[in-house]
C-alpha positions in Angstrom: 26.7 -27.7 31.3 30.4 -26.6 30.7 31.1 -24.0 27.9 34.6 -24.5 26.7 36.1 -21.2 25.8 36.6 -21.6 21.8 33.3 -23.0 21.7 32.2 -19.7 23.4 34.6 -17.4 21.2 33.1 -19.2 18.4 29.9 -18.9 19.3 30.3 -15.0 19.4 32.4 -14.6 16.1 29.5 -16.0 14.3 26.7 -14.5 16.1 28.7 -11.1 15.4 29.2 -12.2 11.3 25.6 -12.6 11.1 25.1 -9.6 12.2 27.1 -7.8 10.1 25.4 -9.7 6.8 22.7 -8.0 7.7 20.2 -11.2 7.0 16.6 -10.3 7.0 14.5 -12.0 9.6 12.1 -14.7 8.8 9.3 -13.1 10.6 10.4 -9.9 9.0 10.1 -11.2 5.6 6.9 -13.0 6.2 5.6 -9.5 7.6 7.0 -7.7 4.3 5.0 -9.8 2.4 1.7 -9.6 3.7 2.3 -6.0 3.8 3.0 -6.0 0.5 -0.6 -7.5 -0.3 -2.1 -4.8 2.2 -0.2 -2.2 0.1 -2.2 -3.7 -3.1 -5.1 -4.2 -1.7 -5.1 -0.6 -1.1 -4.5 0.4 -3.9 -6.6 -1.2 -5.6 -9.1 0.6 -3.8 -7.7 3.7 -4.3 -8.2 3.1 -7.8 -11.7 2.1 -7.5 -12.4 5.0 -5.1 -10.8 7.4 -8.0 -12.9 5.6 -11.0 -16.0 6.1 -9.0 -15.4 9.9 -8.1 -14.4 10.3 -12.3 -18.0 8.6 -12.8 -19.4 11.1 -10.1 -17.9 14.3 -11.6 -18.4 13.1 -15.1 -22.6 13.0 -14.9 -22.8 15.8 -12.2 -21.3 17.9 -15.0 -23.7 16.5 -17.4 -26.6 16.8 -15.0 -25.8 19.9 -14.6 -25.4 21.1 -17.9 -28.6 19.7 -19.6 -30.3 21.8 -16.6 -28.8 25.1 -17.8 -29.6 24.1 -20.9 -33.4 23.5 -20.0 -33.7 26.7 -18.2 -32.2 29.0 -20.5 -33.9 27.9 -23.4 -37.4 27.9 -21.0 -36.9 31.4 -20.4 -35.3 32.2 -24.0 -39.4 31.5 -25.4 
């Protein structure tokens, strides 16, 4: 097939204007966007992963504690 040279020219102008809008991709967007979920996802795990170390570090100290306790006053009779 012929190309004509406006149709060419054309063809270039715009290909160059789009590029210049700087127009997101549609496979760019759709990639952004399930990122995004990933990026939740995780933290939401991060979340739980902190809640669950809080919980940890919150009896641990108890534990420990009412075993000081126990020992001192053991060895305080």
């Amino acid at each position: 097939p012929c190309i004509e040279d406006d149709s060419l020219l054309y063809m270039i102008q715009v290909a160059e204007r789009e590029r210049q809008a700087n127009r997101p991709i549609p496979a760019i967007v759709e990639h952004r966007e399930v990122g995004e979920e990933h990026v939740e996802g995780a933290n939401r795990g991060l979340v739980a992963g902190a809640i669950l170390l809080l919980e940890f570090l919150v009896v641990f100290f108890l534990i420990k504690q009412m075993l000081f306790l126990e020992f001192v006053f053991r060895h305080g009779e």
